[in-house]
OpenMM code with the backbone's topology and positions (N, CA, C; nanometers):
from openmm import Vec3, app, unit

residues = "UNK UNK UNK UNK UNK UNK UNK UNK UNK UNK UNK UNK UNK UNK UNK UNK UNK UNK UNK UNK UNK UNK UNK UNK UNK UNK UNK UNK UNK UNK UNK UNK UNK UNK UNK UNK UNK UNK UNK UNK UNK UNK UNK UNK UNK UNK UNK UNK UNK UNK UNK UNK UNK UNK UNK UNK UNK UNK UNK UNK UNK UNK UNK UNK UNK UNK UNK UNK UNK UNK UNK UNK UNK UNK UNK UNK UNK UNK UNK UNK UNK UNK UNK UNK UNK UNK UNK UNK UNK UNK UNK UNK UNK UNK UNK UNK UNK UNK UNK UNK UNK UNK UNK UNK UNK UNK UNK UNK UNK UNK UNK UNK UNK UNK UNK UNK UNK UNK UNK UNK UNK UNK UNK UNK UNK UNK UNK UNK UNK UNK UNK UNK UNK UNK UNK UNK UNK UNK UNK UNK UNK UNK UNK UNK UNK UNK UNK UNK UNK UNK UNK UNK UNK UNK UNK UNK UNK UNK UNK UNK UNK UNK UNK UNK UNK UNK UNK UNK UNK UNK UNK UNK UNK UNK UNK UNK UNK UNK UNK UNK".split()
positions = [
    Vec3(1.1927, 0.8908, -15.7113),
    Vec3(1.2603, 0.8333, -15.5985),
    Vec3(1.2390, 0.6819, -15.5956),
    Vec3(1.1128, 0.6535, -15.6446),
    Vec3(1.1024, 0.5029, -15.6438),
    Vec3(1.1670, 0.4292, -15.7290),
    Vec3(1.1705, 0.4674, -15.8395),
    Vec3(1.2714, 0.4491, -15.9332),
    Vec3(1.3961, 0.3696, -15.8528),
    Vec3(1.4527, 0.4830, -15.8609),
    Vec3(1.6426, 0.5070, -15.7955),
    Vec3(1.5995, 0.4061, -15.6471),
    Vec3(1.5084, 0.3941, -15.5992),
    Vec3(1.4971, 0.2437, -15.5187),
    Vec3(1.4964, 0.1920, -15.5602),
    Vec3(1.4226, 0.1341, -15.6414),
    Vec3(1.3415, -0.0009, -15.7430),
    Vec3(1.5221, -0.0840, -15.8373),
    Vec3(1.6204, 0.0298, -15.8374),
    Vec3(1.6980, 0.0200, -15.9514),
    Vec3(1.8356, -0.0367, -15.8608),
    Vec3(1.8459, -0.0027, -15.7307),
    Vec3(1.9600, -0.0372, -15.5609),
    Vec3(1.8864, -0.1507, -15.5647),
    Vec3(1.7389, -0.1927, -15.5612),
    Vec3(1.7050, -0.3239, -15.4807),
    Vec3(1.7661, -0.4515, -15.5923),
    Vec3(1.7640, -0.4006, -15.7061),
    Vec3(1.7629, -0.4781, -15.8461),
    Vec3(1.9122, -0.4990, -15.8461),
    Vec3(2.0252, -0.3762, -15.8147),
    Vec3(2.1344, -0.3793, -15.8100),
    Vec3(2.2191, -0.5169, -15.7249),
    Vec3(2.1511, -0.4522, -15.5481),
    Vec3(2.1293, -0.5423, -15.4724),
    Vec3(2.0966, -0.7091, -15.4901),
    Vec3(2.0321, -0.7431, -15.5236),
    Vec3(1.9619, -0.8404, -15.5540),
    Vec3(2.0728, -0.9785, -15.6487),
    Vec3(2.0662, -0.9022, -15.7704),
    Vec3(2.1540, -0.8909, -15.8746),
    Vec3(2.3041, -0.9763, -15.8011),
    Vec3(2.3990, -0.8837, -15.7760),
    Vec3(2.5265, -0.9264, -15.7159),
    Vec3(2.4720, -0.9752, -15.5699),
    Vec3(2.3852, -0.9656, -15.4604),
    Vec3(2.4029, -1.1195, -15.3662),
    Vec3(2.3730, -1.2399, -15.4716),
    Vec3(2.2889, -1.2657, -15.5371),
    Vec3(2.2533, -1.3388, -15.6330),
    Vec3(2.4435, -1.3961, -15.7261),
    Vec3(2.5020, -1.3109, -15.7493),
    Vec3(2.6373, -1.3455, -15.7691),
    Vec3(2.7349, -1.4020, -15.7120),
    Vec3(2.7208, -1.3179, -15.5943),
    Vec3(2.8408, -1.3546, -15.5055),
    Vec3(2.8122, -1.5288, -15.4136),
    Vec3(2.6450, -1.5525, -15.3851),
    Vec3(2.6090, -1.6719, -15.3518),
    Vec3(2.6461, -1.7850, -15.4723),
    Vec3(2.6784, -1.7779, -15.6012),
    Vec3(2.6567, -1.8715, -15.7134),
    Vec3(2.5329, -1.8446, -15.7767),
    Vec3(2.4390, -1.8347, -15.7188),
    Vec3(2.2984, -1.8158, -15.8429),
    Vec3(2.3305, -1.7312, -15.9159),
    Vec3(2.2403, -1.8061, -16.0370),
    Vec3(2.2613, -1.7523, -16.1687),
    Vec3(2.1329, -1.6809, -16.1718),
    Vec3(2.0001, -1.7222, -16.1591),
    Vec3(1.8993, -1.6750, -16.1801),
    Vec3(1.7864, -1.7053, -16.0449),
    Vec3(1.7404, -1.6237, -16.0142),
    Vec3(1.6836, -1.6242, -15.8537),
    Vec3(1.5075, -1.6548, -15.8957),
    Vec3(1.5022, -1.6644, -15.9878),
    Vec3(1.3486, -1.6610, -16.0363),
    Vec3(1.2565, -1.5649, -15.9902),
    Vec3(1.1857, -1.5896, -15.9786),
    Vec3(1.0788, -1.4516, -15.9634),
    Vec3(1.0835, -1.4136, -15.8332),
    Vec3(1.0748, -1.2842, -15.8029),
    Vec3(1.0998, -1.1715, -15.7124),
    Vec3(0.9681, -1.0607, -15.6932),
    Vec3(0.9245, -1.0328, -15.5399),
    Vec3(0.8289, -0.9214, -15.5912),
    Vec3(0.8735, -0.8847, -15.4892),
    Vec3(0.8691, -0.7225, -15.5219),
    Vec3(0.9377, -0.6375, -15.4244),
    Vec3(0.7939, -0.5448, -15.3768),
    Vec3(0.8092, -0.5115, -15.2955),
    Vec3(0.6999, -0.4010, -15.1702),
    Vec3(0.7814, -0.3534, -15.1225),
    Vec3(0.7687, -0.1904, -15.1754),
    Vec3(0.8836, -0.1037, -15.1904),
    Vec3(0.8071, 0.0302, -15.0583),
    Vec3(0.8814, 0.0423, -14.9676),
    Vec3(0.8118, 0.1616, -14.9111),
    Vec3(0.9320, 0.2421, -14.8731),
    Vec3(0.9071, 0.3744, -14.8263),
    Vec3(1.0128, 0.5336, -14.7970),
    Vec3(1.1338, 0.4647, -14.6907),
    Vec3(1.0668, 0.3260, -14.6157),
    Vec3(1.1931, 0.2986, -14.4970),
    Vec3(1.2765, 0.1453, -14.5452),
    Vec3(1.2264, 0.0745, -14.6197),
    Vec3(1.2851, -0.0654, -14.6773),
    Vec3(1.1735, -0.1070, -14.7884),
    Vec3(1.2077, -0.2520, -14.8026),
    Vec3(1.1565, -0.2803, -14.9262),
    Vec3(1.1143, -0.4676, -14.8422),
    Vec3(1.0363, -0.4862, -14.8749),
    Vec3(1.0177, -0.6270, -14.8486),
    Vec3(1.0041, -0.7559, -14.9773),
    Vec3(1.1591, -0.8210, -14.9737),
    Vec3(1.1902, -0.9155, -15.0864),
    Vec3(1.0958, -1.0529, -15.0833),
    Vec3(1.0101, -1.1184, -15.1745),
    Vec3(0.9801, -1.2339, -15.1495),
    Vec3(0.9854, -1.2647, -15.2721),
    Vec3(1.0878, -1.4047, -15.2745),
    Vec3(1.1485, -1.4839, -15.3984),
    Vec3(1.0052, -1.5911, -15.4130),
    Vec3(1.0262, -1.6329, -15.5291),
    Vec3(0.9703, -1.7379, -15.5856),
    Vec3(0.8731, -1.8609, -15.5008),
    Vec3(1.0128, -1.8847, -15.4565),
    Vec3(0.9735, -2.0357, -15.3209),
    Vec3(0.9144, -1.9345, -15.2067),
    Vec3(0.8687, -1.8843, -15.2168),
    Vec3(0.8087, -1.7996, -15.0943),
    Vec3(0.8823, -1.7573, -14.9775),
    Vec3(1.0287, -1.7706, -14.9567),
    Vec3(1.1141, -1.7552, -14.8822),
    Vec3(1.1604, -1.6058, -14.9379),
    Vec3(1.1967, -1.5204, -14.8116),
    Vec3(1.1976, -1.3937, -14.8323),
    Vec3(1.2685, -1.2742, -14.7064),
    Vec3(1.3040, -1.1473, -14.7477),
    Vec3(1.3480, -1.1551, -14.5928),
    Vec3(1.2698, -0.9568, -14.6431),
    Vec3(1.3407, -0.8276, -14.5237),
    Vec3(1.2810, -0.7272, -14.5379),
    Vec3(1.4269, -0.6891, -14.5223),
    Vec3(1.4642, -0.5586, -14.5975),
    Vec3(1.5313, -0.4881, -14.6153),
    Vec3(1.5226, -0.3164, -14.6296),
    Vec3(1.5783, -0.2967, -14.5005),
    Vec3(1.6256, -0.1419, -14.3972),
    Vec3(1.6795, -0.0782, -14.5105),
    Vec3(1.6263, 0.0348, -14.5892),
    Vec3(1.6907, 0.1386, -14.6087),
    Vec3(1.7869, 0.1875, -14.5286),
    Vec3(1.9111, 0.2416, -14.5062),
    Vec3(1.9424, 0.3600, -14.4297),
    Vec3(1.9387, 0.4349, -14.4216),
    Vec3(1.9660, 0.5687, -14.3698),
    Vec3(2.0019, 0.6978, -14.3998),
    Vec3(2.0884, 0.7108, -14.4494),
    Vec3(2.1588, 0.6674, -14.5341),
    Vec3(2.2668, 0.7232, -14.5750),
    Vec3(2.2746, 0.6255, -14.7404),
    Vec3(2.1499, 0.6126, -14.7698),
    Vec3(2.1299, 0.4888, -14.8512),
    Vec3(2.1705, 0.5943, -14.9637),
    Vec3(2.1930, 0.5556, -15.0937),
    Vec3(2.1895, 0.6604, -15.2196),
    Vec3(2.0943, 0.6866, -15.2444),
    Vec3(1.9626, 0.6518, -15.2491),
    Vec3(1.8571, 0.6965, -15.2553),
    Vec3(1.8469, 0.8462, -15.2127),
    Vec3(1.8876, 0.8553, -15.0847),
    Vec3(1.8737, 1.0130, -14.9926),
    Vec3(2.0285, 1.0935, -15.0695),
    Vec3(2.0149, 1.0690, -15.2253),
    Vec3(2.1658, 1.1982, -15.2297),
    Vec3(2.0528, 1.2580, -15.3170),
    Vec3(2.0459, 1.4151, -15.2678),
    Vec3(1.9834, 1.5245, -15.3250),
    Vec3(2.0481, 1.6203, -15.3900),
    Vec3(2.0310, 1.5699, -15.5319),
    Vec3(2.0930, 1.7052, -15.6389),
    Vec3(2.1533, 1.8373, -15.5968),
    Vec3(2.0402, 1.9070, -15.5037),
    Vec3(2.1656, 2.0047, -15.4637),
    Vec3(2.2773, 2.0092, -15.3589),
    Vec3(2.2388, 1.8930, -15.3234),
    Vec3(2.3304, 1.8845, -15.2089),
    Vec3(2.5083, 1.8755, -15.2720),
    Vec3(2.5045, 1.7937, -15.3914),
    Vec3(2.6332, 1.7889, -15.5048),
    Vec3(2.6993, 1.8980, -15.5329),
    Vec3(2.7782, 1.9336, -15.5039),
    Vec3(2.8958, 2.0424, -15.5316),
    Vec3(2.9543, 2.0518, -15.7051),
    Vec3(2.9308, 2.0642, -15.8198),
    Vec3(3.0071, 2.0287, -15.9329),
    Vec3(3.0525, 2.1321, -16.0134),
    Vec3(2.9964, 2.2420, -15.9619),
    Vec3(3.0525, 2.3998, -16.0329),
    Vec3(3.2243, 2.3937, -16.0331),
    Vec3(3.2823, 2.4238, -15.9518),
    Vec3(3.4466, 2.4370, -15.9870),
    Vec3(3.4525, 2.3232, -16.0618),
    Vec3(3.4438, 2.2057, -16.0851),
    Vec3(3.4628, 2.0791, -16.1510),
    Vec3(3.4625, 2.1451, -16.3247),
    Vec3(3.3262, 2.1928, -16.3501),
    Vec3(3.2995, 2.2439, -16.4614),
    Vec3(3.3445, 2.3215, -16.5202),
    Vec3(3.3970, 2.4401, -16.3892),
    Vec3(3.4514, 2.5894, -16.4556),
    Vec3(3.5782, 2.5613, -16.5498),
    Vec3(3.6540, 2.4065, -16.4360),
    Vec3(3.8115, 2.3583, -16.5067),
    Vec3(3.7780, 2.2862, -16.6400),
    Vec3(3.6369, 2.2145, -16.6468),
    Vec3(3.6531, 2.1008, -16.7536),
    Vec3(3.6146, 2.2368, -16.9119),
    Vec3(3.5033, 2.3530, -16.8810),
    Vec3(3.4742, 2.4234, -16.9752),
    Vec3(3.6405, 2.4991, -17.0371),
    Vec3(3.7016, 2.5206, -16.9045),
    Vec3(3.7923, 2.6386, -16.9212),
    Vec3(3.8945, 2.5613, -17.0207),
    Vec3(3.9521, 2.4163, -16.9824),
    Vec3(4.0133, 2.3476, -17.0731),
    Vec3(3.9761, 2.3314, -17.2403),
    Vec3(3.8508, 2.2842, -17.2188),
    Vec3(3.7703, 2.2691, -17.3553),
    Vec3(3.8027, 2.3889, -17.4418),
    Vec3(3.8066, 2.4647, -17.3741),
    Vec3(3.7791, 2.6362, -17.4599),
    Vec3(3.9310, 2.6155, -17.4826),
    Vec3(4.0503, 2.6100, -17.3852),
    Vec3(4.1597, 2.6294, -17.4233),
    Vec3(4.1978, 2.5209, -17.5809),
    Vec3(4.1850, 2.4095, -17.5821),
    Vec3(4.1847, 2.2874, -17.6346),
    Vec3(4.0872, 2.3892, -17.8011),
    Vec3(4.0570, 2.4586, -17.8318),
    Vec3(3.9373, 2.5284, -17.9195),
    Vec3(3.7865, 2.5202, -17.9678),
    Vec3(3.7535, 2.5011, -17.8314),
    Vec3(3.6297, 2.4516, -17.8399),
    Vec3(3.5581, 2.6153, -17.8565),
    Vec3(3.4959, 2.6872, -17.9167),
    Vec3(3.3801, 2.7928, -17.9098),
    Vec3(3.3109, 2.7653, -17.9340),
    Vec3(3.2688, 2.7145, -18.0457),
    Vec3(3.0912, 2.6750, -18.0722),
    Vec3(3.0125, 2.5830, -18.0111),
    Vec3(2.9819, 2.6272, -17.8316),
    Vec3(2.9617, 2.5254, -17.7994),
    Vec3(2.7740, 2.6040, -17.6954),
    Vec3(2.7025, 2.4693, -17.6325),
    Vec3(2.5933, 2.5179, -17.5392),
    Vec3(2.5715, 2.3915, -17.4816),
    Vec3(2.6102, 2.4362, -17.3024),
    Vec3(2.5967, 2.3359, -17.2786),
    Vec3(2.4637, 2.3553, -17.1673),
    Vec3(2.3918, 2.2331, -17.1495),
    Vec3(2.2967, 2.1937, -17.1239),
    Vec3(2.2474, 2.1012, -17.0279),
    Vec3(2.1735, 2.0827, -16.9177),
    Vec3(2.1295, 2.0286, -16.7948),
    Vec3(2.1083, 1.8815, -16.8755),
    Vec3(2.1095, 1.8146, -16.7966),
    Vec3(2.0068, 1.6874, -16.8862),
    Vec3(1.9115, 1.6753, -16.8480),
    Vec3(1.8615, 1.7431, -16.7810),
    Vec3(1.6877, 1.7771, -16.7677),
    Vec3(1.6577, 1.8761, -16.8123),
    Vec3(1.7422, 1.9379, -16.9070),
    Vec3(1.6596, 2.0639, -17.0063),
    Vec3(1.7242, 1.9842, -17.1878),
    Vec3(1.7628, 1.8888, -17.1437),
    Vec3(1.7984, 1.8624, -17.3107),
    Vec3(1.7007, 1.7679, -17.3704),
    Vec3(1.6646, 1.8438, -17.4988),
    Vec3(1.5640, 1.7443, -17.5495),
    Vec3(1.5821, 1.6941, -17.6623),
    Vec3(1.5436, 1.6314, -17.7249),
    Vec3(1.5485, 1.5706, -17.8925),
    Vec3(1.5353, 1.6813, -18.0233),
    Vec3(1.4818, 1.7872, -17.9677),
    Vec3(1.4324, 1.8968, -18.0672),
    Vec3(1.5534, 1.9758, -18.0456),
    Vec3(1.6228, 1.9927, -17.9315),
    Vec3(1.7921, 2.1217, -17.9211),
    Vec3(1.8672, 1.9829, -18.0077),
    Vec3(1.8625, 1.8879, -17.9975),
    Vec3(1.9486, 1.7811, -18.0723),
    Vec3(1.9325, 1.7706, -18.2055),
    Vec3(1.7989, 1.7968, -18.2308),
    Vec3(1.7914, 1.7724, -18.3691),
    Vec3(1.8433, 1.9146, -18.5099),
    Vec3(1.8354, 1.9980, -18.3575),
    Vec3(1.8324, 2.1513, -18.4883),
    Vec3(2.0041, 2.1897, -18.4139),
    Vec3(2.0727, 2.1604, -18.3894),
    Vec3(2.2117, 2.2235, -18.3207),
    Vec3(2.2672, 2.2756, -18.4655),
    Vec3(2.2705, 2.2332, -18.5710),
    Vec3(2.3503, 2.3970, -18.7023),
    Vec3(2.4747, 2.4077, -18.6587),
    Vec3(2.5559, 2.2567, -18.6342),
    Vec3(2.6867, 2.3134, -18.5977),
    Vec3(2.7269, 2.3405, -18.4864),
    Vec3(2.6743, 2.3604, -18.3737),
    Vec3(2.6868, 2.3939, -18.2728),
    Vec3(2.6804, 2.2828, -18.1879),
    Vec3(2.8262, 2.2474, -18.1184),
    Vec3(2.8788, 2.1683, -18.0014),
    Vec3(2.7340, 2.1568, -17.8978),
    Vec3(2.6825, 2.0609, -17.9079),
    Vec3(2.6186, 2.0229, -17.7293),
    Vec3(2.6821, 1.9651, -17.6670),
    Vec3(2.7346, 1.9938, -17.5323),
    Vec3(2.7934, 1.9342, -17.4122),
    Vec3(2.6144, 1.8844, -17.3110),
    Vec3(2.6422, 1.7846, -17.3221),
    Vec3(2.5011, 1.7535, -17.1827),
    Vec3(2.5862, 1.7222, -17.0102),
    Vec3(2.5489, 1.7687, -16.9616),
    Vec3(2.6234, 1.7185, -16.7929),
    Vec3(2.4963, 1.6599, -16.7139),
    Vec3(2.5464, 1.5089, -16.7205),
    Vec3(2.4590, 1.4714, -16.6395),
    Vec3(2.5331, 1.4313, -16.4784),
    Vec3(2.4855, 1.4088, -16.3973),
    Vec3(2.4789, 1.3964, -16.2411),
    Vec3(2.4352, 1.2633, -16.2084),
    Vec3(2.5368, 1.1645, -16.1971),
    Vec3(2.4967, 1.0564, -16.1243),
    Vec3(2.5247, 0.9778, -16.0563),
    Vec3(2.5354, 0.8466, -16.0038),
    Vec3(2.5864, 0.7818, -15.8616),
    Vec3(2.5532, 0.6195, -15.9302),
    Vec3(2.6873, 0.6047, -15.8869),
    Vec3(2.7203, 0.4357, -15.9291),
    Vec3(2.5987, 0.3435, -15.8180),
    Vec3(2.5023, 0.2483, -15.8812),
    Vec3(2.4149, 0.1765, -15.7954),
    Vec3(2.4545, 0.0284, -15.7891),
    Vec3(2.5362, -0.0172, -15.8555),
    Vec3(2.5936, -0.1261, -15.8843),
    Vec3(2.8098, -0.1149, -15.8768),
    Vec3(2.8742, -0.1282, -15.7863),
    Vec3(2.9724, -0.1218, -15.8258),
    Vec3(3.0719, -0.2477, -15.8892),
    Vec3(3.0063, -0.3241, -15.8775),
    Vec3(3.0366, -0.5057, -15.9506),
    Vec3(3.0570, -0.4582, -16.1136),
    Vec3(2.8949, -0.3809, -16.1251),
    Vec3(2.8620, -0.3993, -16.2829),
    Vec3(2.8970, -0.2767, -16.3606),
    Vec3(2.9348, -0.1381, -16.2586),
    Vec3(2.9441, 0.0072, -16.3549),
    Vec3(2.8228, 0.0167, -16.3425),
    Vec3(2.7106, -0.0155, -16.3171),
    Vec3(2.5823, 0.0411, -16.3255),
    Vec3(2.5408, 0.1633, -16.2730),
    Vec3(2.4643, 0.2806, -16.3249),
    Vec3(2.4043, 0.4028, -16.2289),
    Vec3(2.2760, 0.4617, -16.2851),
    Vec3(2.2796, 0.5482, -16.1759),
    Vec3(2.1277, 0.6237, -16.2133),
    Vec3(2.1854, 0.7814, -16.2548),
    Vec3(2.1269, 0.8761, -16.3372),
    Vec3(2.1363, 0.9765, -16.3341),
    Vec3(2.0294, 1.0975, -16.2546),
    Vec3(2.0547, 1.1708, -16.1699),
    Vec3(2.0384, 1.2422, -16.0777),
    Vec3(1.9251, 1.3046, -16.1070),
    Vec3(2.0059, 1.4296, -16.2085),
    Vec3(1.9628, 1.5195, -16.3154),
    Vec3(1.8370, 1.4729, -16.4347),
    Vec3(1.8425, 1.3453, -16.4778),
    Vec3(1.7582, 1.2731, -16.6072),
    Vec3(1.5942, 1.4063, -16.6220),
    Vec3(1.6654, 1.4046, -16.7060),
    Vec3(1.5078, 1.4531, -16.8017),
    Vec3(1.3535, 1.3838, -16.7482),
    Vec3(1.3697, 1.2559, -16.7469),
    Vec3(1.2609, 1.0972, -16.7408),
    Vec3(1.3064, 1.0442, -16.6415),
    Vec3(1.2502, 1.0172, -16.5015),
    Vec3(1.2917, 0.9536, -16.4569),
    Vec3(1.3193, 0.7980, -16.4780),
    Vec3(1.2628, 0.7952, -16.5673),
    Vec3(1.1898, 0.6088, -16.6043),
    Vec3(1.3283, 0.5926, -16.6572),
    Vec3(1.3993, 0.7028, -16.7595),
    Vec3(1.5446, 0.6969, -16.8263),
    Vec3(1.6486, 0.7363, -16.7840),
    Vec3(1.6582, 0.7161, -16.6650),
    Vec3(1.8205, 0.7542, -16.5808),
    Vec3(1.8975, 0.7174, -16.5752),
    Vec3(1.9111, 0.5302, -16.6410),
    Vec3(2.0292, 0.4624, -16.6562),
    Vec3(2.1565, 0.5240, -16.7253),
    Vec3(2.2382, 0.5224, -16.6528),
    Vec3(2.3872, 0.5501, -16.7577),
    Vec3(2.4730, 0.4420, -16.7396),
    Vec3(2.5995, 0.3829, -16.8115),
    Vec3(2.6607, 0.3091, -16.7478),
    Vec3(2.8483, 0.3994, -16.6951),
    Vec3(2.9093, 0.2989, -16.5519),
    Vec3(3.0257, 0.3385, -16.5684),
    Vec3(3.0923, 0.2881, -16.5780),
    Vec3(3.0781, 0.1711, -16.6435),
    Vec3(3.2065, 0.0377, -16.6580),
    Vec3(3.2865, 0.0779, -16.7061),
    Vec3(3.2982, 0.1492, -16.8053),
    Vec3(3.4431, 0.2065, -16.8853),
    Vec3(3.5262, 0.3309, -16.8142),
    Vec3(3.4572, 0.3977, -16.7085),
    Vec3(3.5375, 0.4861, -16.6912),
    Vec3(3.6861, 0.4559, -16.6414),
    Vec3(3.7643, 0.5641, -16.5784),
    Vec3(3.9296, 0.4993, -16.5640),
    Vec3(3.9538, 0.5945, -16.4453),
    Vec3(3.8076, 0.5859, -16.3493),
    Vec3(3.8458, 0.6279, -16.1947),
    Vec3(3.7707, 0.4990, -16.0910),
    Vec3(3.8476, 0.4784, -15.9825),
    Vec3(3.7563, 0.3971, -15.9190),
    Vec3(3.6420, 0.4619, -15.8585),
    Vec3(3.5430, 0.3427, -15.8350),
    Vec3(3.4596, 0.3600, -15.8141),
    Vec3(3.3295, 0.2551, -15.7260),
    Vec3(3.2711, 0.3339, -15.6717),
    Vec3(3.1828, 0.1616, -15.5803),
    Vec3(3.0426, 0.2264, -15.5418),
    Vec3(2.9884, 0.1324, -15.4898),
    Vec3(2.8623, 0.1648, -15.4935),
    Vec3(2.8182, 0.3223, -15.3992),
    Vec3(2.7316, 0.4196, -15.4711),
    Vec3(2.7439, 0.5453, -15.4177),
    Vec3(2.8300, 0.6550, -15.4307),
    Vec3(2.9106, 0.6314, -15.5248),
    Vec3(3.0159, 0.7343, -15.5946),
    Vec3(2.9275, 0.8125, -15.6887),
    Vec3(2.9611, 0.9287, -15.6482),
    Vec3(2.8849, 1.0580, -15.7090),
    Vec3(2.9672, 1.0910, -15.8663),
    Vec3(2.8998, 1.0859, -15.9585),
    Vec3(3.0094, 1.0986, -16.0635),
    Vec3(2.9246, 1.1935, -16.1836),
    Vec3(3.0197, 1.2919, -16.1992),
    Vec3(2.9625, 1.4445, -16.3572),
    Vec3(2.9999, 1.3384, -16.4835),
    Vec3(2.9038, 1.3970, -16.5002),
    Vec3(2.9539, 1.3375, -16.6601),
    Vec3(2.9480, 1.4191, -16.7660),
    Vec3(3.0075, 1.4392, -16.8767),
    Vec3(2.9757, 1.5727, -16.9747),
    Vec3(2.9766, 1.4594, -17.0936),
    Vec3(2.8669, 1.4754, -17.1819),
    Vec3(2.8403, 1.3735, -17.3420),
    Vec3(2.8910, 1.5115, -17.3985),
    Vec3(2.9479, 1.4871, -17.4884),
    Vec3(3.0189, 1.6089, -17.6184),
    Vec3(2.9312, 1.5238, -17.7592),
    Vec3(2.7780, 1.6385, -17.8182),
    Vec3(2.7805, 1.5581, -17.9531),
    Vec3(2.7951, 1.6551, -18.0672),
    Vec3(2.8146, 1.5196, -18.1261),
    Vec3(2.9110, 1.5856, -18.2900),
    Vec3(2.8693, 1.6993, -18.3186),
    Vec3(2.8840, 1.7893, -18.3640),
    Vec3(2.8582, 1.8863, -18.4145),
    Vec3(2.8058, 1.9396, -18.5712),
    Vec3(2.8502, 1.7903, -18.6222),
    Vec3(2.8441, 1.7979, -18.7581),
    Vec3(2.7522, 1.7128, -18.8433),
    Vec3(2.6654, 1.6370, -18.7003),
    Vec3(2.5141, 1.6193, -18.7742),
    Vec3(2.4169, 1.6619, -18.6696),
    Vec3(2.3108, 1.6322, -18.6782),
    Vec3(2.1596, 1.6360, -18.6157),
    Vec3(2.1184, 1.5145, -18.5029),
    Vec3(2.2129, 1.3917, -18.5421),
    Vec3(2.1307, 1.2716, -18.4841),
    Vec3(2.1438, 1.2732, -18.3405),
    Vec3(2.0348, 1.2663, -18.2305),
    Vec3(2.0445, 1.2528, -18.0965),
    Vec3(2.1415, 1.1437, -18.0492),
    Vec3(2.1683, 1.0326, -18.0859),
    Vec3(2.2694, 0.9718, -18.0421),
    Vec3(2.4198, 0.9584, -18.0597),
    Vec3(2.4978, 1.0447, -18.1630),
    Vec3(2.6107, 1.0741, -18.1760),
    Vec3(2.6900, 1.1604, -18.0617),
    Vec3(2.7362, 1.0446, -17.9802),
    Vec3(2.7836, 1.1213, -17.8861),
    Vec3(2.9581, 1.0745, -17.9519),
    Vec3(3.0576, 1.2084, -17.9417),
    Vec3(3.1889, 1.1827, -17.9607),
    Vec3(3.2629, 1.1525, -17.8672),
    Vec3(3.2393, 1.2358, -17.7539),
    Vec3(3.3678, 1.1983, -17.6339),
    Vec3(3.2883, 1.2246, -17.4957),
    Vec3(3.3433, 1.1703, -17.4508),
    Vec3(3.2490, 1.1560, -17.2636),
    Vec3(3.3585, 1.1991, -17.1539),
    Vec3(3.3356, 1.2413, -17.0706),
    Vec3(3.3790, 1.2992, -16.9620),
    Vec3(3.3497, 1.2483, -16.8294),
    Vec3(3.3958, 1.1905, -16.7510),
    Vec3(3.3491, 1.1400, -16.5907),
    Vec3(3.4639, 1.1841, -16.5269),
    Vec3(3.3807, 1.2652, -16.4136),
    Vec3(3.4767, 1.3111, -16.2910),
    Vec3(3.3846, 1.2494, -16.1735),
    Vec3(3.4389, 1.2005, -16.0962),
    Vec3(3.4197, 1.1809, -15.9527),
    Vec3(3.4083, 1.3023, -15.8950),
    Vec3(3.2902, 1.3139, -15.8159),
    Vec3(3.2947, 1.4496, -15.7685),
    Vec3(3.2549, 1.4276, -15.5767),
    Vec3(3.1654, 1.3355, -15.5608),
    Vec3(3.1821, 1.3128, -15.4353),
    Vec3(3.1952, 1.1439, -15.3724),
    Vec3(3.2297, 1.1140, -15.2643),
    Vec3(3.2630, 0.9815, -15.2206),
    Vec3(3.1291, 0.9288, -15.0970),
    Vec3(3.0621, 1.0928, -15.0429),
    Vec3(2.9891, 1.1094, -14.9195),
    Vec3(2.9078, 0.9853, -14.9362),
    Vec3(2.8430, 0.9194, -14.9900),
    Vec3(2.7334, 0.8586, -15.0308),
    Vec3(2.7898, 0.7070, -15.0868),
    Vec3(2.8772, 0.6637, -15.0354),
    Vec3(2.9550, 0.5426, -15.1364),
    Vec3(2.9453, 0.4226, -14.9435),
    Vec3(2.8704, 0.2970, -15.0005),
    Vec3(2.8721, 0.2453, -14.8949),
    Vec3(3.0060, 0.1147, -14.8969),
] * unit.nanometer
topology = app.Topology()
chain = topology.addChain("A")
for resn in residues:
    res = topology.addResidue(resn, chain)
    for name in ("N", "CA", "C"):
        topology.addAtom(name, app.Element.getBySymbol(name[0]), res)
């Protein structure tokens, strides 16, 4: 959870830092607690910043609806001839199902929420690591803004071993509840 704070304040930070003209704000230390975060820049000038309730921080995995989303994106795939396939949480996929797949399609679905909508930036929900939740969504071709709930499905090759061969990506928007 501190994380997925630590990563909004940085977001935050980041684009006011843009939208004022600064390029670089110099050093920053953040004091991060469950209700805000207290910013103090460089020059010792600084202010405190209110979480809300309704911050992205507070979107809880199950609270996300993405089953029918999936049933259409699998049911297509299969139509399209996909069979040799297993698909997989991204908190159950590891380097070792990646390394031994023998042919066999991995789909990963990860779960995550735009934290930056300037930059495409997000966190993933679902992540294996929390430390590794970054995904990006600059390329996708739905809108999107800060707090957009978005599935994602990685499709990798099938026809080697290497953990990073991903062929084709998938982003659906799945909820808006959480978009400030």
């Amino acid at each position: 959870m501190m994380v997925k704070l630590f990563a909004m304040l940085m977001a935050l930070l980041m684009s006011a830092g843009v939208s004022s003209g600064e390029i670089d704000p110099g050093h920053v230390d953040l004091d991060i607690t469950d209700y805000g975060a207290q910013i103090t820049f460089e020059d010792g000038t600084g202010y405190w910043l209110e979480f809300r309730q309704t911050q992205n921080s507070a979107i809880r995995l199950e609270e996300v609806d993405y089953l029918e989303t999936e049933e259409l994106f699998l049911s297509e795939m299969e139509e399209n001839g996909l069979t040799n396939y297993e698909l997989y949480d991204s908190s159950e996929l590891t380097a070792d199902i990646l390394e031994s797949r023998k042919g066999t399609t991995i789909i990963e679905r990860c779960i995550g929420f735009v934290t930056n909508g300037q930059t495409g930036d997000g966190a993933i929900l679902n992540a294996a690591d929390k430390n590794y939740n970054y995904i990006s969504y600059r390329s996708i071709d739905q809108e999107y803004c800060d707090g957009t709930v978005i599935l994602t499905y990685l499709i990798y090759n099938p026809d080697n071993n290497y953990i990073d061969d991903i062929t084709e990506r998938y982003d659906f928007v799945i909820s808006r509840e959480w978009e400030d």
